[in-house]
C-alpha positions in Angstrom: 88.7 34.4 -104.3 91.3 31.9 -105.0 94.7 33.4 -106.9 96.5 31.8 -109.2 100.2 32.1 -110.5 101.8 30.7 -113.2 104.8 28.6 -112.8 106.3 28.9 -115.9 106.0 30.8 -119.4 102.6 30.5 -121.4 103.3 29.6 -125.2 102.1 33.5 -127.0 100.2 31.0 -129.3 98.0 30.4 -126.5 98.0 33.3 -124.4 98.6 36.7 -125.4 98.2 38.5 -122.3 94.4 39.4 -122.1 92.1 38.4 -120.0 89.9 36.7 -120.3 91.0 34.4 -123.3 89.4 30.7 -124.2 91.4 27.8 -125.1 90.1 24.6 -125.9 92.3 21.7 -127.1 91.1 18.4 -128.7 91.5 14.8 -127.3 95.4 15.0 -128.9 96.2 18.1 -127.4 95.8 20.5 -130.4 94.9 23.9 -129.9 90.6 23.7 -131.5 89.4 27.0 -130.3 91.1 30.0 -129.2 89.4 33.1 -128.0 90.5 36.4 -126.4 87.5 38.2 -125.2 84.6 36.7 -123.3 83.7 33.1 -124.7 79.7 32.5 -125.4 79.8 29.2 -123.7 75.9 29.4 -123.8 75.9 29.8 -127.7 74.5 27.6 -129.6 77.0 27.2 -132.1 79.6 27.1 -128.9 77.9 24.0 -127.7 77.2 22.1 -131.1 81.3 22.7 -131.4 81.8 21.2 -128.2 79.6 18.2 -129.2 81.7 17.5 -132.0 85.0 17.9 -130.2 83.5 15.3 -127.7 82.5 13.3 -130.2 85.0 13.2 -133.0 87.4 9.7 -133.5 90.5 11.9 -133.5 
């Protein structure tokens, strides 16, 4: 199993310090979802969210 450090400090808007935690950014960079907990990533609202992200003009 591959291990990972990190190389510098995490932003405590994105991370808090539990594991797991989801972030997902838009095509600009800006913070659209974040989770800490386990993610549904099988939901379906999860996916139709994704969708949108993929899809929106922003």
């Amino acid at each position: 199993m591959p291990v990972y450090e990190v190389a510098s400090n995490i932003p405590e808007q994105l991370f808090k310090g539990n594991l797991p935690t989801t972030v997902v950014f838009d095509k600009k960079g800006r913070v659209s979802f974040n989770e800490v907990g386990a993610a549904n990533y099988g939901h379906k609202k999860f996916i139709e969210f994704m969708q949108q992200l993929k899809n929106s003009q922003d």
